[in-house]
N, CA, C and O atoms as a MOPAC input file, in Angstrom:
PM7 MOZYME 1SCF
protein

 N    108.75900 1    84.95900 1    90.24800 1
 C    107.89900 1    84.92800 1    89.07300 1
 C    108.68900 1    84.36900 1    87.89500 1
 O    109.79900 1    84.81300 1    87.60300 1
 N    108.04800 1    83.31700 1    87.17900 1
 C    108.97800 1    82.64300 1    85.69900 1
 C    108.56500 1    83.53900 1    84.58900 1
 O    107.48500 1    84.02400 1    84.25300 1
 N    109.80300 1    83.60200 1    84.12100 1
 C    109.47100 1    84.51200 1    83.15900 1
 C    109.00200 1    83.19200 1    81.99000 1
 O    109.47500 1    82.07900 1    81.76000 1
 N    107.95500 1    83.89700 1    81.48500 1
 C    106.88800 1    83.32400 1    80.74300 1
 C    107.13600 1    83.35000 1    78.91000 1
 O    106.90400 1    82.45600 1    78.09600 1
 N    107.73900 1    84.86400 1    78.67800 1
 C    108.11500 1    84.55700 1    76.99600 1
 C    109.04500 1    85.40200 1    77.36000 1
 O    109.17500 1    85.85400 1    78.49800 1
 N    109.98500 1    85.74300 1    76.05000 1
 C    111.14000 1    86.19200 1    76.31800 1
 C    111.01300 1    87.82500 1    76.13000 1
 O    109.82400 1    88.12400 1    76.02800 1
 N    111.50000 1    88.46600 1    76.08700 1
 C    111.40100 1    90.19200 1    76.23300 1
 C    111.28700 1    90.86000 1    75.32200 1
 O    111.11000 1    92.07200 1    75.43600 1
 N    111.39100 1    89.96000 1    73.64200 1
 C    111.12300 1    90.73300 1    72.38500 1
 C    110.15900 1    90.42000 1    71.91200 1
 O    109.51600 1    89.78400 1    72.74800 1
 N    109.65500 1    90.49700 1    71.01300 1
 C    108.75300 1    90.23600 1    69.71800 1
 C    109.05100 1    90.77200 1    68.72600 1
 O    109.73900 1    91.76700 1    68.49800 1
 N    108.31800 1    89.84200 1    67.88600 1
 C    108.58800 1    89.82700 1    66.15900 1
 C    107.46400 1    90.55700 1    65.85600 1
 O    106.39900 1    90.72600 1    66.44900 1
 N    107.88000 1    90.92800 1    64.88700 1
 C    106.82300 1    92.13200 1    64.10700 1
 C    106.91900 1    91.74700 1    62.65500 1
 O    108.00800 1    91.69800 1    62.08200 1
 N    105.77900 1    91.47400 1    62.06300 1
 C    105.38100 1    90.94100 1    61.10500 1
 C    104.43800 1    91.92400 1    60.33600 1
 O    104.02200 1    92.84900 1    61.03400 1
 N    104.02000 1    91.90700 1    59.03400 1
 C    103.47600 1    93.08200 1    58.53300 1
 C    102.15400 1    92.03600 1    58.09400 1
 O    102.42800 1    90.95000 1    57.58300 1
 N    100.71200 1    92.43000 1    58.32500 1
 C     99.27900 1    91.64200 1    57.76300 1
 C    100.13500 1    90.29900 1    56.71200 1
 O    100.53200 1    89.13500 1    56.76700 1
 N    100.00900 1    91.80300 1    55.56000 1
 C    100.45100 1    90.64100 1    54.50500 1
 C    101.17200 1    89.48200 1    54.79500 1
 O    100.86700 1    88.29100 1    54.85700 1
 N    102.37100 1    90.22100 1    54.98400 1
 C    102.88600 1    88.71600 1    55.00400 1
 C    102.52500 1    87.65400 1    56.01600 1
 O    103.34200 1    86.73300 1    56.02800 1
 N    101.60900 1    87.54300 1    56.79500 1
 C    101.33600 1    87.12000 1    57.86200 1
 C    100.23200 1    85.95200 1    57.21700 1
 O    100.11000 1    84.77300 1    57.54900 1
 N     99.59600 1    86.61100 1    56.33200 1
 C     98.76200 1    86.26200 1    55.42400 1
 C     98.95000 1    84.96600 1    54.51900 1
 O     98.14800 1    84.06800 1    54.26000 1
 N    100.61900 1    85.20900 1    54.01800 1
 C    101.29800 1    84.52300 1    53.74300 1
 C    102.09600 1    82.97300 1    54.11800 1
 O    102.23400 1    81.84800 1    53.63700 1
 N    102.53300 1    83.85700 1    55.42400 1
 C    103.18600 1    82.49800 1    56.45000 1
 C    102.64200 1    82.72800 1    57.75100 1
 O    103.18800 1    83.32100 1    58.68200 1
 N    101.18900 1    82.04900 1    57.71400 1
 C    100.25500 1    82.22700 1    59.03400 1
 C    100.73300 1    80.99800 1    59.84900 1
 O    100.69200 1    81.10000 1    61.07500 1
 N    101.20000 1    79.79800 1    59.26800 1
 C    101.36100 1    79.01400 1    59.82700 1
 C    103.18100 1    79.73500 1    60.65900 1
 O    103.51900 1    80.16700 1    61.76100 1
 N    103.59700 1    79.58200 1    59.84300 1
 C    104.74600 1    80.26800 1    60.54400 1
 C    104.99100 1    81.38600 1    61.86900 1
 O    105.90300 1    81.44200 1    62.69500 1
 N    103.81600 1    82.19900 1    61.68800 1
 C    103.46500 1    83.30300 1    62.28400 1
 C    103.03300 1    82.61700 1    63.45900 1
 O    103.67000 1    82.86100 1    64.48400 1
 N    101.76800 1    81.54300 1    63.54700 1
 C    101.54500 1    80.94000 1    64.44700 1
 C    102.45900 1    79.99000 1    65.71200 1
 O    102.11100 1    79.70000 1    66.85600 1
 N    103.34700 1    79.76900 1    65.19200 1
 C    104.55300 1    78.91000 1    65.29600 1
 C    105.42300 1    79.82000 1    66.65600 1
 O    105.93400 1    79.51500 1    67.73400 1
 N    105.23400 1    80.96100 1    65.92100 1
 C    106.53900 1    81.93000 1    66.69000 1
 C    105.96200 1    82.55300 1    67.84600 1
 O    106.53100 1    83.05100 1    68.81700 1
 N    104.40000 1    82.41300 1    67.51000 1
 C    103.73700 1    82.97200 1    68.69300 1
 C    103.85400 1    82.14500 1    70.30700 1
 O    103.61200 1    82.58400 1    71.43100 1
 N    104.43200 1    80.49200 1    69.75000 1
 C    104.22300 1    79.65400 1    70.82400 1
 C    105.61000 1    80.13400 1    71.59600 1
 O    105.77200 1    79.30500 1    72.49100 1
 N    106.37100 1    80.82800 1    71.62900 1
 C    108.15200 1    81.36100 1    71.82900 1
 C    107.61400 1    83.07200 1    72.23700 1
 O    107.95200 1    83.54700 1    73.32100 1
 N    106.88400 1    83.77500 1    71.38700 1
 C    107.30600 1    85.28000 1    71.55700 1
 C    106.06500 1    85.56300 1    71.05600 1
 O    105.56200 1    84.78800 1    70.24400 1
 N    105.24600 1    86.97500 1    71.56300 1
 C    104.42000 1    87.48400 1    70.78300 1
 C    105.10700 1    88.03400 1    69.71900 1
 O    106.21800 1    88.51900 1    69.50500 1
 N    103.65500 1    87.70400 1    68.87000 1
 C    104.01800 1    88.28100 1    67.57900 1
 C    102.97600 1    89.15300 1    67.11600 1
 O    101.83400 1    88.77600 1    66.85700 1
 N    103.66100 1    91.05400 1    66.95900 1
 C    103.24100 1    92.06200 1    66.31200 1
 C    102.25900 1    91.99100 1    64.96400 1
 O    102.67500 1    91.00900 1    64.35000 1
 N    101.42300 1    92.43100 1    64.40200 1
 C    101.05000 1    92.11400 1    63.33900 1
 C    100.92600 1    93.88900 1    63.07700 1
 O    100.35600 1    94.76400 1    63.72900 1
 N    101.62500 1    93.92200 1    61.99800 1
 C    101.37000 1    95.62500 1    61.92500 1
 C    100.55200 1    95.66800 1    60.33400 1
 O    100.35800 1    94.73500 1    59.55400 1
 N    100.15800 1    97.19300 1    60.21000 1
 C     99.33600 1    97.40100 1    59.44400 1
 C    100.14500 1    99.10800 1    58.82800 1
 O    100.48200 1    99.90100 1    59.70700 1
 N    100.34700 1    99.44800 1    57.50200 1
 C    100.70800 1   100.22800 1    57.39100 1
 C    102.14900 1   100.84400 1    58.02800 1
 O    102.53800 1   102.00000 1    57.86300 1
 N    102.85500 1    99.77800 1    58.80600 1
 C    103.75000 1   100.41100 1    59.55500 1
 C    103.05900 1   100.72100 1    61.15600 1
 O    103.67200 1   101.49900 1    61.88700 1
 N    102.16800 1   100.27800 1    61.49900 1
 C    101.50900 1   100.75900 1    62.75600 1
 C    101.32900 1    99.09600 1    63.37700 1
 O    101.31200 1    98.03300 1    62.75700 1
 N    101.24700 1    99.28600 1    64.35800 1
 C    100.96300 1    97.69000 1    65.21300 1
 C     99.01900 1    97.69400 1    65.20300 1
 O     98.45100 1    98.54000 1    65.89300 1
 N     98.46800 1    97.02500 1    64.65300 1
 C     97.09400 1    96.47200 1    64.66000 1
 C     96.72100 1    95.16900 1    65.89900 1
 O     95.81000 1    95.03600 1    66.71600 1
 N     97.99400 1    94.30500 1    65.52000 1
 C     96.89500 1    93.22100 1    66.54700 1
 C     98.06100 1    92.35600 1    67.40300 1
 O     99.08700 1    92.46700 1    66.73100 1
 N     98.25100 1    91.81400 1    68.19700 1
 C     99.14100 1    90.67200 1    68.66700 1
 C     98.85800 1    89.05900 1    68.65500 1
 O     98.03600 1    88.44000 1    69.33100 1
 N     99.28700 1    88.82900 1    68.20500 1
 C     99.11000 1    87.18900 1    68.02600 1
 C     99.90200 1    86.41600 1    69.50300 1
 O    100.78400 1    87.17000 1    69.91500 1
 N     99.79200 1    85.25300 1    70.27100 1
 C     99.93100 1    84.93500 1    71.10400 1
 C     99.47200 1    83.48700 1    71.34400 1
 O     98.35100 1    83.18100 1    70.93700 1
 N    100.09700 1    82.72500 1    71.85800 1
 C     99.70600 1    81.13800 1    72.20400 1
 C     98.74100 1    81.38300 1    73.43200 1
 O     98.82200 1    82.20400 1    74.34500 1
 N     97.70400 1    80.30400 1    73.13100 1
 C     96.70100 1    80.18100 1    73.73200 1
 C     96.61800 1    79.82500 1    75.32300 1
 O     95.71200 1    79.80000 1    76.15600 1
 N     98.48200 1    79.47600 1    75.32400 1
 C     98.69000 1    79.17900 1    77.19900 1
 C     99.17800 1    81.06600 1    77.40400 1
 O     98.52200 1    81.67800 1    78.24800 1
 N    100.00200 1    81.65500 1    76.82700 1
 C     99.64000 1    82.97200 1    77.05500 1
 C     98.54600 1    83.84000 1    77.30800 1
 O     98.68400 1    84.72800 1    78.15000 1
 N     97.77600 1    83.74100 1    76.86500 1
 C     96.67500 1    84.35600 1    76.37100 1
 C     96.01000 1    84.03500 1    77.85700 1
 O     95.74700 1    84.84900 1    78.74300 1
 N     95.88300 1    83.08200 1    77.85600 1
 C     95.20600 1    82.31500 1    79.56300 1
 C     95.77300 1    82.40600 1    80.77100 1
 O     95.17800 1    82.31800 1    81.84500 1
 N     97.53500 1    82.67300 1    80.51700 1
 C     97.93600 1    83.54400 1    81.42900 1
 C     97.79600 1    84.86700 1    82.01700 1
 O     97.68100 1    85.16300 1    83.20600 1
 N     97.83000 1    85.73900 1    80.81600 1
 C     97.52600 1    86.70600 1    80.57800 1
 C     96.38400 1    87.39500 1    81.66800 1
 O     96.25800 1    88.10400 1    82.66600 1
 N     95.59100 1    86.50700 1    80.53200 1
 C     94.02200 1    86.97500 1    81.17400 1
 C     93.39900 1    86.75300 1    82.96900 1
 O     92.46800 1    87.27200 1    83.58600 1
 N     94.64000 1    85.54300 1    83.40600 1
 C     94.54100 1    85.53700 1    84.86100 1
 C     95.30200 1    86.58200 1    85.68500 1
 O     94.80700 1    87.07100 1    86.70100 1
 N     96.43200 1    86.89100 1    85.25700 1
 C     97.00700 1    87.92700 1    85.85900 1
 C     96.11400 1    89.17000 1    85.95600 1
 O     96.05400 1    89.94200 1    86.91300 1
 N     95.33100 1    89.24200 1    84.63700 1
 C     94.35600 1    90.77800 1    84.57100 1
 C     93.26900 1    90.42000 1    85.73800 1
 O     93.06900 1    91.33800 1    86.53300 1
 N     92.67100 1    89.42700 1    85.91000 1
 C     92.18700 1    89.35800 1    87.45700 1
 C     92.48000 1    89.27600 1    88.10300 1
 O     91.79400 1    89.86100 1    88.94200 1
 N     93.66900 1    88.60500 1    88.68600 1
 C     94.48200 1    88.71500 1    89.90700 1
 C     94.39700 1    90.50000 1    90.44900 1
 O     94.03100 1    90.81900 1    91.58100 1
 N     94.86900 1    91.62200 1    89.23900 1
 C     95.21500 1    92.59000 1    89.10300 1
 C     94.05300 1    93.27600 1    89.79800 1
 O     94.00800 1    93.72400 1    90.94400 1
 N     92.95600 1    93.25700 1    88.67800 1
 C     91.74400 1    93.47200 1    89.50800 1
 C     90.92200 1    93.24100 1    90.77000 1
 O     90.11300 1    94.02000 1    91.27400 1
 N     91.32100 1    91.88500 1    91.23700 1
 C     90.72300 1    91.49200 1    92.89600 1
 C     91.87100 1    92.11700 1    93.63000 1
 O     91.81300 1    92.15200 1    94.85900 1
 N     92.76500 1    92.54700 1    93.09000 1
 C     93.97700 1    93.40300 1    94.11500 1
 C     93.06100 1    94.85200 1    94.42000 1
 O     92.76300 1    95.26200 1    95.54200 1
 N     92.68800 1    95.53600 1    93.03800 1
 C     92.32400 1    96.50900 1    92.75900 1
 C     90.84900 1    96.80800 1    93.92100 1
 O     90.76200 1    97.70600 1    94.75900 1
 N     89.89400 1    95.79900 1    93.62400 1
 C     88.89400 1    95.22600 1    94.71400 1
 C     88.80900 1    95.54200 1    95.94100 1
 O     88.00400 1    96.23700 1    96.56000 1
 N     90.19600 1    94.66100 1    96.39400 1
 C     90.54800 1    94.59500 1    98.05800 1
 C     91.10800 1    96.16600 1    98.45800 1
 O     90.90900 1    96.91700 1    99.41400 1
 N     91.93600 1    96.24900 1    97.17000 1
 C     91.93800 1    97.73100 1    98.32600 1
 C     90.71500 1    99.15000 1    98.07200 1
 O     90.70400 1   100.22200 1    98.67800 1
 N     89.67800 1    98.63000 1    96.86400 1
 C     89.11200 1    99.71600 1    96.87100 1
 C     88.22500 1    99.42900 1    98.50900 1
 O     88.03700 1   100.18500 1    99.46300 1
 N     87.87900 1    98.16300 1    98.28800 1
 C     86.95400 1    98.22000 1    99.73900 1
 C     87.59500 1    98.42100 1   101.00900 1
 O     86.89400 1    98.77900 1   101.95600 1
 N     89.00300 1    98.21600 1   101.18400 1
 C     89.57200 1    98.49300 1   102.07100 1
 C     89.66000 1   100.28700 1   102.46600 1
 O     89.94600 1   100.55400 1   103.63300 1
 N     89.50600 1   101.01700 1   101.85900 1
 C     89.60900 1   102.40300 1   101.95800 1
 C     88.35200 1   103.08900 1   101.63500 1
 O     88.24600 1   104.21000 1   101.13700 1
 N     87.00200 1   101.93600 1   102.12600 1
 C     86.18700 1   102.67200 1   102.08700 1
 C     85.44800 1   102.72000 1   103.98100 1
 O     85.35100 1   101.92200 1   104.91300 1
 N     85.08200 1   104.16700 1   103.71100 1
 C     84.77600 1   104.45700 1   105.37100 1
 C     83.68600 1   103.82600 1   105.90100 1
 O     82.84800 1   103.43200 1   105.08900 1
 N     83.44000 1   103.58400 1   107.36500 1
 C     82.68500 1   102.96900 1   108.12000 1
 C     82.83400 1   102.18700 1   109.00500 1
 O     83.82700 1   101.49300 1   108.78400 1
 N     82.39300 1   101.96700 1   109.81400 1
 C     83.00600 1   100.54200 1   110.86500 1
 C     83.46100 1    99.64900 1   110.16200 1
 O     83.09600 1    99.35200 1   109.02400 1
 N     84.23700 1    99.19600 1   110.75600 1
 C     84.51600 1    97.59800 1   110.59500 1
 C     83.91300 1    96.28300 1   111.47500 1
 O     83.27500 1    96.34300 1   112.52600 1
 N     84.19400 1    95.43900 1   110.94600 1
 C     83.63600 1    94.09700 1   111.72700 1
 C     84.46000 1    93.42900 1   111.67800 1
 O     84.92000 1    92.85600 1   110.69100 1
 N     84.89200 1    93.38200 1   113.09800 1
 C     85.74800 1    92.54700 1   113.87900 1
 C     85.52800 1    91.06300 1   113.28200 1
 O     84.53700 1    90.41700 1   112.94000 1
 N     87.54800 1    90.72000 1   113.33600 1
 C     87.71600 1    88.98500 1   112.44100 1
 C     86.97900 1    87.93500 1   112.96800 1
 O     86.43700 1    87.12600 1   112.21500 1
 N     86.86100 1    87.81800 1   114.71500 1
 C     86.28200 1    86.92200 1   115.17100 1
 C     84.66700 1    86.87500 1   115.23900 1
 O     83.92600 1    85.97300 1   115.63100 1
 N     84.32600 1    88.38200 1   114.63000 1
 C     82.52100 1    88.08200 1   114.00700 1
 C     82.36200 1    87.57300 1   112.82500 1
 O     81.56400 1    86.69800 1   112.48700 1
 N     82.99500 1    88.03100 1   112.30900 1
 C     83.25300 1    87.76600 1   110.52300 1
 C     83.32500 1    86.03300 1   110.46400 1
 O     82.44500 1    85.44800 1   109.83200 1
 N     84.44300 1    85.22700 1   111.17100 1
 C     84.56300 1    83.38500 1   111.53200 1
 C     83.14100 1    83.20800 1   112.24700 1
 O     82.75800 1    82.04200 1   112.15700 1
 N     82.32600 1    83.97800 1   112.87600 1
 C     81.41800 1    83.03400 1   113.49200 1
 C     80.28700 1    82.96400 1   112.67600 1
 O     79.54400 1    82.03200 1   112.36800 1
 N     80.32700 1    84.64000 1   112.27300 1
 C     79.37200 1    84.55700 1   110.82700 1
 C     79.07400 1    83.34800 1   109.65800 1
 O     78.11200 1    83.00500 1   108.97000 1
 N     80.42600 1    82.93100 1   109.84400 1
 C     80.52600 1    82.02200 1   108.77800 1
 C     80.65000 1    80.62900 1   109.49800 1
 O     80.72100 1    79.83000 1   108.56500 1
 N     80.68700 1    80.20800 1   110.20800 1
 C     80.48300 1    79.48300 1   111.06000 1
 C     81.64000 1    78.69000 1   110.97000 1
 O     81.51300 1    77.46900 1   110.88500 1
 N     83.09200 1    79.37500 1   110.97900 1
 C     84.45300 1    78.55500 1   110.99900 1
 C     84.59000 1    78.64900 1   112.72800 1
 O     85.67300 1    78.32900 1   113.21800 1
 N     83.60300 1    79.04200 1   113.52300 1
 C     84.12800 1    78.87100 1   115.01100 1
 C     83.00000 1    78.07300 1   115.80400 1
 O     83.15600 1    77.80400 1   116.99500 1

């Protein structure tokens, strides 16, 4: 697996973000970037090839999640070589 951004992030406070958005934007293409509020983390900023990474891994995650919920659910099974003819790969 490539590692994709590096292991920290910057933490930036609204305001100033407000300030140097372009900047803020900039750093997001390298590292997420924190946007805190009060001292608390509110939102993450992130490049848009992240973000699309991201969001594929969270399905990958989920059709994992999928396969094995149906896998551990009870009842016969249907044999592989019905399943290929079903589908007419034989």
């Amino acid at each position: 697996m490539k590692l994709l951004y590096n292991l920290c992030m910057a933490t930036m406070a609204i305001s100033e973000a407000r300030e140097r958005l372009a900047e803020a934007v900039e750093t997001a293409h390298t590292e997420a970037v924190v946007l805190e509020r009060y001292g608390q983390p509110a939102a993450v900023l992130v490049s848009p090839e992240r973000y699309e990474e991201l969001m594929e891994a969270l399905e990958d995650v989920e059709d994992v999640e999928a396969f094995d919920a149906s896998m551990a659910e009870e009842g016969p099974s249907i044999p592989w070589e019905q399943v290929k003819a079903d589908l007419g790969w034989v």
